[in-house]
N, CA, C and O atoms as a printed pandas DataFrame, in Angstrom:
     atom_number atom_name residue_name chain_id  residue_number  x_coord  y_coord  z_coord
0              1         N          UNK        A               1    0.847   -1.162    0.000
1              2        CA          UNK        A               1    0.000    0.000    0.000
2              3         C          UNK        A               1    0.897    1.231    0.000
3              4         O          UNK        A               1    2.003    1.153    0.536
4              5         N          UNK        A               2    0.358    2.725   -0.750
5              6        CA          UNK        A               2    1.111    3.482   -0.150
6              7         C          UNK        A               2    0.433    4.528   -0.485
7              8         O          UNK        A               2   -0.474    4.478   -1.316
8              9         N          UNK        A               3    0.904    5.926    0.313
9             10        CA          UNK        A               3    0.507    6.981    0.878
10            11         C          UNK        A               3    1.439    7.702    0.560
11            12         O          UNK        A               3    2.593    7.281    0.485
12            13         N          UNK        A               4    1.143    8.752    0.350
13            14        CA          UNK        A               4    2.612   10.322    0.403
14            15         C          UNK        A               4    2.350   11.340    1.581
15            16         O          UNK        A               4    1.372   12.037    1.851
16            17         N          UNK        A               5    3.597   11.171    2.192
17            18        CA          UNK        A               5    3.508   11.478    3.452
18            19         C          UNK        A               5    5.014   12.695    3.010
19            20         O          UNK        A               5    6.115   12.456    2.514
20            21         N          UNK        A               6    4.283   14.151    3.537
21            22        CA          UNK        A               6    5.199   15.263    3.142
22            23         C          UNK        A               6    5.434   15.160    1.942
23            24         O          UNK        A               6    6.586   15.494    1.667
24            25         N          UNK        A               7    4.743   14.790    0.979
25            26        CA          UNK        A               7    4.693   15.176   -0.507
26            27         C          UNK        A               7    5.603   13.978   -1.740
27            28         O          UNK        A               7    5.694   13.932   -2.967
28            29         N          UNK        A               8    6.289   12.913   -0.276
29            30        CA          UNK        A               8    6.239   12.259   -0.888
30            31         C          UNK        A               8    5.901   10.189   -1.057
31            32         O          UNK        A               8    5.469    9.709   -0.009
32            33         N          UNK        A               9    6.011    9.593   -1.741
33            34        CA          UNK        A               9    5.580    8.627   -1.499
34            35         C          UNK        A               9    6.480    7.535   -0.834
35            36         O          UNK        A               9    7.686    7.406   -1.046
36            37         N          UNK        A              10    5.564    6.615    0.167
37            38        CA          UNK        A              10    5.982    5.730    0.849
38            39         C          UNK        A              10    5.367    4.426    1.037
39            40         O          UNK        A              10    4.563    4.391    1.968
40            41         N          UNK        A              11    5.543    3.313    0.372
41            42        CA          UNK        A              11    5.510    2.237    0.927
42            43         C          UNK        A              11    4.887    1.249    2.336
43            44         O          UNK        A              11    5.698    0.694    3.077
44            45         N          UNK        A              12    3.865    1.166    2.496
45            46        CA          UNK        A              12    3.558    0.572    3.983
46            47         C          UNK        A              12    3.190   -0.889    3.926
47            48         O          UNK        A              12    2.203   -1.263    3.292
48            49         N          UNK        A              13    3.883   -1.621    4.506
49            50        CA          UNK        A              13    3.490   -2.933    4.325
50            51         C          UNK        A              13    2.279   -3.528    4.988
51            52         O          UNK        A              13    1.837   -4.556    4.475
52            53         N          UNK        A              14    1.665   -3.034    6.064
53            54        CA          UNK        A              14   -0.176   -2.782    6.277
54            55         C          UNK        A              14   -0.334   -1.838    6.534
55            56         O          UNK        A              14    0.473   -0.920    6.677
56            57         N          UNK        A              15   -2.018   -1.879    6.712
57            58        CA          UNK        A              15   -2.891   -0.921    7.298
58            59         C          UNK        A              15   -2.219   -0.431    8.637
59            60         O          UNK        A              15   -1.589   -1.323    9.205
60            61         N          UNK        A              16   -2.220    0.730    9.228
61            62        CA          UNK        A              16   -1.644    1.277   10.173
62            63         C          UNK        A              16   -2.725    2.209   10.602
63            64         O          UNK        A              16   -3.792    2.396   10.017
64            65         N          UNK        A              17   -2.248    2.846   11.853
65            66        CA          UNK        A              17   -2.916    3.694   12.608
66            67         C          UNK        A              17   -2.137    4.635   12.075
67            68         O          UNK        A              17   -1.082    4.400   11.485
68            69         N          UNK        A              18   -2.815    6.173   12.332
69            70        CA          UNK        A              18   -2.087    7.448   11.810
70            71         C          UNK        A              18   -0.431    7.499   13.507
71            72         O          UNK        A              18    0.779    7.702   13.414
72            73         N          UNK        A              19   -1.138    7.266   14.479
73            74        CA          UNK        A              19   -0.187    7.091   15.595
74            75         C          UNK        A              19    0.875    5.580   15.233
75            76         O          UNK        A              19    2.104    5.546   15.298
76            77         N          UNK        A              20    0.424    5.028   15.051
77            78        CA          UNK        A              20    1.957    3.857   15.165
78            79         C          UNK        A              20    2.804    4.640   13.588
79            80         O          UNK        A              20    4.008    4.892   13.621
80            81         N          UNK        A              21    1.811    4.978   12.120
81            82        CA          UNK        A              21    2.779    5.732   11.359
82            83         C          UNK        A              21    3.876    6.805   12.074
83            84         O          UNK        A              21    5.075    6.869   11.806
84            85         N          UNK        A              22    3.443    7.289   12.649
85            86        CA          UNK        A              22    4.247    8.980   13.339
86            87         C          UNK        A              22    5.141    7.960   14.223
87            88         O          UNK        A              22    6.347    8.207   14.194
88            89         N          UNK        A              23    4.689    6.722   15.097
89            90        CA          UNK        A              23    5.949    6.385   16.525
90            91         C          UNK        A              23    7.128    5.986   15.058
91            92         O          UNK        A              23    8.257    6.476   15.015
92            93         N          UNK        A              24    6.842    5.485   14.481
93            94        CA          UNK        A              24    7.893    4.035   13.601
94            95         C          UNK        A              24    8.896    5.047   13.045
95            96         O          UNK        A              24    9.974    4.520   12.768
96            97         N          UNK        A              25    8.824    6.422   12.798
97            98        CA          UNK        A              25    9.393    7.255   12.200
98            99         C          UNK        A              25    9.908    8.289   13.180
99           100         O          UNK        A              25   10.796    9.044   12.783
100          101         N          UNK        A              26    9.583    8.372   14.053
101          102        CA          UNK        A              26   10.101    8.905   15.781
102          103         C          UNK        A              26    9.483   10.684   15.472
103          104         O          UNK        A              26   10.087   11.757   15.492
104          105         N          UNK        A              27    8.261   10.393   15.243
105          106        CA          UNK        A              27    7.881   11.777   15.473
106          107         C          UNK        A              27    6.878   12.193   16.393
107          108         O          UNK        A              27    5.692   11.871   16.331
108          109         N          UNK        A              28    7.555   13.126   17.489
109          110        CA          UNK        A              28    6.419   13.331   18.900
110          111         C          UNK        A              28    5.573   13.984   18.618
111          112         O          UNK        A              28    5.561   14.970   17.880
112          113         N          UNK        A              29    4.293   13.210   19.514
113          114        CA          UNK        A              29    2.951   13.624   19.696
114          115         C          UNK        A              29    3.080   14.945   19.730
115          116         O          UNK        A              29    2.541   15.628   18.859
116          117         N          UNK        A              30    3.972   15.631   20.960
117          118        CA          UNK        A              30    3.703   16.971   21.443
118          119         C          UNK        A              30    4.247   17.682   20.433
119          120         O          UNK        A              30    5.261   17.203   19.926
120          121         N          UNK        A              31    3.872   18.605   20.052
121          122        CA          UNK        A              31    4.401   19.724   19.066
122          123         C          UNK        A              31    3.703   19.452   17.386
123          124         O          UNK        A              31    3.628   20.333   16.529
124          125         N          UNK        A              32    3.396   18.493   17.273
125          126        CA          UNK        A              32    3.032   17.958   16.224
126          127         C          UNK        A              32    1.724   18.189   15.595
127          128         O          UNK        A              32    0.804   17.804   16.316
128          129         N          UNK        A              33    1.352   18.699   14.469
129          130        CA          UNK        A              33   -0.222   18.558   14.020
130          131         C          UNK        A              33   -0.286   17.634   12.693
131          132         O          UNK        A              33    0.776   17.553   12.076
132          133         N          UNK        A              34   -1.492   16.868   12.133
133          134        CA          UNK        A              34   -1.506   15.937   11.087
134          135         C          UNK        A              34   -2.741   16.238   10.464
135          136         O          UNK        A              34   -3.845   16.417   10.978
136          137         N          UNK        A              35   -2.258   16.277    8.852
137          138        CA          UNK        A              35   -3.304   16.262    8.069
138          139         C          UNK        A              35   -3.408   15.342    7.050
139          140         O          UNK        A              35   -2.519   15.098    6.234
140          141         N          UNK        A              36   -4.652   14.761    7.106
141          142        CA          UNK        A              36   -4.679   13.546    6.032
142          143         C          UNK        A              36   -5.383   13.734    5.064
143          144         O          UNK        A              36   -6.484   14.161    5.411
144          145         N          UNK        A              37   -5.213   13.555    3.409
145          146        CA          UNK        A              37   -6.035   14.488    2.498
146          147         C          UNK        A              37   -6.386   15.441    2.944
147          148         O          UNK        A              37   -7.587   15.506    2.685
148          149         N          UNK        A              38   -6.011   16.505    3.631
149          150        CA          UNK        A              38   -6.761   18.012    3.754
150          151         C          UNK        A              38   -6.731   18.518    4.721
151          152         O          UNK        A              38   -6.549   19.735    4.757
152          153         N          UNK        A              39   -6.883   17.842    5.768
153          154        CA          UNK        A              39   -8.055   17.563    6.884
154          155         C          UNK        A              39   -7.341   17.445    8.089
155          156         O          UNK        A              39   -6.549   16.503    8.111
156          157         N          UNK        A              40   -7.411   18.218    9.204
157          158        CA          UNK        A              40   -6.594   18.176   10.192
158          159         C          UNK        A              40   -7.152   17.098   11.238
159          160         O          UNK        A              40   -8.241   17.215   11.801
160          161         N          UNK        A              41   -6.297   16.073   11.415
161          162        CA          UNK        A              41   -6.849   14.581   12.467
162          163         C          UNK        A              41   -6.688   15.171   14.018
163          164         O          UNK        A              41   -5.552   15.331   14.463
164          165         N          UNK        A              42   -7.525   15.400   14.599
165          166        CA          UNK        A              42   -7.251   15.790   16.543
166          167         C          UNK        A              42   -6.546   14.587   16.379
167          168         O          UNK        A              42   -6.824   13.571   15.742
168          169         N          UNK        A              43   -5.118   15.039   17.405
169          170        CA          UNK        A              43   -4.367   13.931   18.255
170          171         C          UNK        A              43   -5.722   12.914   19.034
171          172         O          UNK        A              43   -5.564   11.695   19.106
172          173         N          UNK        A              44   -6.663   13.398   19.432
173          174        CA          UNK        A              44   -7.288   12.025   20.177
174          175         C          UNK        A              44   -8.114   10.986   19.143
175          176         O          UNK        A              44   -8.922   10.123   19.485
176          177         N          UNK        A              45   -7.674   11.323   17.771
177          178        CA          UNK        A              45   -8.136   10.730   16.410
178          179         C          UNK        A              45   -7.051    9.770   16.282
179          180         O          UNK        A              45   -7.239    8.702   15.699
180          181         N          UNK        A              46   -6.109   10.031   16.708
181          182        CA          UNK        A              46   -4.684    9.304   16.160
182          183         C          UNK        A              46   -4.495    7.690   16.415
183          184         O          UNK        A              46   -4.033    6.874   15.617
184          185         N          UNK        A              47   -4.944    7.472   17.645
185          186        CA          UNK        A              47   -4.548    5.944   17.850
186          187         C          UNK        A              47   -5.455    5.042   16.921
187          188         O          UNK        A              47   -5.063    3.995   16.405
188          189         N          UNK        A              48   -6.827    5.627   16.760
189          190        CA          UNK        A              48   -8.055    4.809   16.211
190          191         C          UNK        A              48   -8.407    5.246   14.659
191          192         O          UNK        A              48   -9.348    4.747   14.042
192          193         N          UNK        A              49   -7.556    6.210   14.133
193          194        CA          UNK        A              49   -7.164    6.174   12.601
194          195         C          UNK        A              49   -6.305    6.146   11.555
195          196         O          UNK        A              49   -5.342    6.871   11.301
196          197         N          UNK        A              50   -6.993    4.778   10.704
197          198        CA          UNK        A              50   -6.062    4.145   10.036
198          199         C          UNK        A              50   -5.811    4.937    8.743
199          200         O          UNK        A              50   -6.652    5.802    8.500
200          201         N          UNK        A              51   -4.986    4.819    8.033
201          202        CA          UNK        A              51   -3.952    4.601    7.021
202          203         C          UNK        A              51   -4.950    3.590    5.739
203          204         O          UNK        A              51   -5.602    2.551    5.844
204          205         N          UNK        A              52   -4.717    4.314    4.831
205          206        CA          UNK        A              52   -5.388    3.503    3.710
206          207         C          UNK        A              52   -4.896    4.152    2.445
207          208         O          UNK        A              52   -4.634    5.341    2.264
208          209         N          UNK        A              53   -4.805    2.962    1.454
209          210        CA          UNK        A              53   -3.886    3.382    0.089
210          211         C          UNK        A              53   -4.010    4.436   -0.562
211          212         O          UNK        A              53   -5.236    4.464   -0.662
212          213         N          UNK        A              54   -3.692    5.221   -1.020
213          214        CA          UNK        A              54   -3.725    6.462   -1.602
214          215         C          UNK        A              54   -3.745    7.699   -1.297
215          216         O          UNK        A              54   -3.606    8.657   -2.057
216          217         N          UNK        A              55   -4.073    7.690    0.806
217          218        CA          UNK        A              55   -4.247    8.909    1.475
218          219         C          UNK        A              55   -2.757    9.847    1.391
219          220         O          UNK        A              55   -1.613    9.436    1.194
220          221         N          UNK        A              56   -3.209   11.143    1.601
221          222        CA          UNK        A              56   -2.259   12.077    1.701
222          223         C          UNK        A              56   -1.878   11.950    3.145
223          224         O          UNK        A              56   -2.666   11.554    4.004
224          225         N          UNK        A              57   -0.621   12.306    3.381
225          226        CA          UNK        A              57    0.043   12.360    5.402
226          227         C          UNK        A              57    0.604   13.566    5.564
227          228         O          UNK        A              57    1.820   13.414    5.448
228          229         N          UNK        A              58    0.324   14.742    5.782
229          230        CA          UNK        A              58    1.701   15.737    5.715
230          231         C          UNK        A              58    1.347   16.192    7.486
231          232         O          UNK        A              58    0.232   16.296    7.996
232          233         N          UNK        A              59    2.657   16.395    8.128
233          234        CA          UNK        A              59    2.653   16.191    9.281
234          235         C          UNK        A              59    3.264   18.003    9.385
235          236         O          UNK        A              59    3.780   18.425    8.350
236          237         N          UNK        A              60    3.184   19.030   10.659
237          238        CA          UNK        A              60    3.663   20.366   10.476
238          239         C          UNK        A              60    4.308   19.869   11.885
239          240         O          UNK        A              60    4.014   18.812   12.442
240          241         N          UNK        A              61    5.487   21.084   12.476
241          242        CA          UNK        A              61    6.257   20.766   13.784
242          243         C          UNK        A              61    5.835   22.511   13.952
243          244         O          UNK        A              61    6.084   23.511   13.278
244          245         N          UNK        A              62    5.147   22.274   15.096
245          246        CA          UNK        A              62    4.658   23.869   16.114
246          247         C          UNK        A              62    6.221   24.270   16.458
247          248         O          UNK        A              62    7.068   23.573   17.017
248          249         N          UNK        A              63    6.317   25.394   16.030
249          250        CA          UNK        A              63    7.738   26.356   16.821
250          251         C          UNK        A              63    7.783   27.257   17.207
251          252         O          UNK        A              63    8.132   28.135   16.418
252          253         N          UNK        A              64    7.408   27.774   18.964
253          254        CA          UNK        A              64    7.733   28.921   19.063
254          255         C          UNK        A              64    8.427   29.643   19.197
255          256         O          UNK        A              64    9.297   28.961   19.738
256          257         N          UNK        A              65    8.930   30.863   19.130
257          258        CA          UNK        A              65   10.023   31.411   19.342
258          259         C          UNK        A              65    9.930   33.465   19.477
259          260         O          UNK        A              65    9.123   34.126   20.130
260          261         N          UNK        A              66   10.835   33.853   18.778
261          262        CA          UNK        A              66   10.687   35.219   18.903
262          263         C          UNK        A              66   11.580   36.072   18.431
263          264         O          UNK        A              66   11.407   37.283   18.566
């Protein structure tokens, strides 16, 4: 199956949760927002949504600063 995740494509050998995608690749919950085709997933969406062939993944990293 695969998905393009940050624009580009990747390979998944199953169905996955949007959360085990983000642990396997070491990217933290905190700071983190996810959009799948479009669509921004609430973190409390994450453990209980899956991954399916053709979806878009692009993930943003919150930075504050000054």
């Amino acid at each position: 199956m695969q998905i393009k995740f940050n624009g580009k494509l990747q390979e998944l050998a199953h169905e996955q949760s949007l959360q085990q995608f983000l642990a396997e690749r070491g990217i933290p919950a905190d700071g983190t927002a996810c959009a799948v085709n479009e669509e921004i997933v609430s973190k409390a969406q994450w453990a209980t949504f899956m991954l399916t062939d053709g979806m878009q993944v692009d993930v943003f990293s919150l930075v504050a600063g000054g």
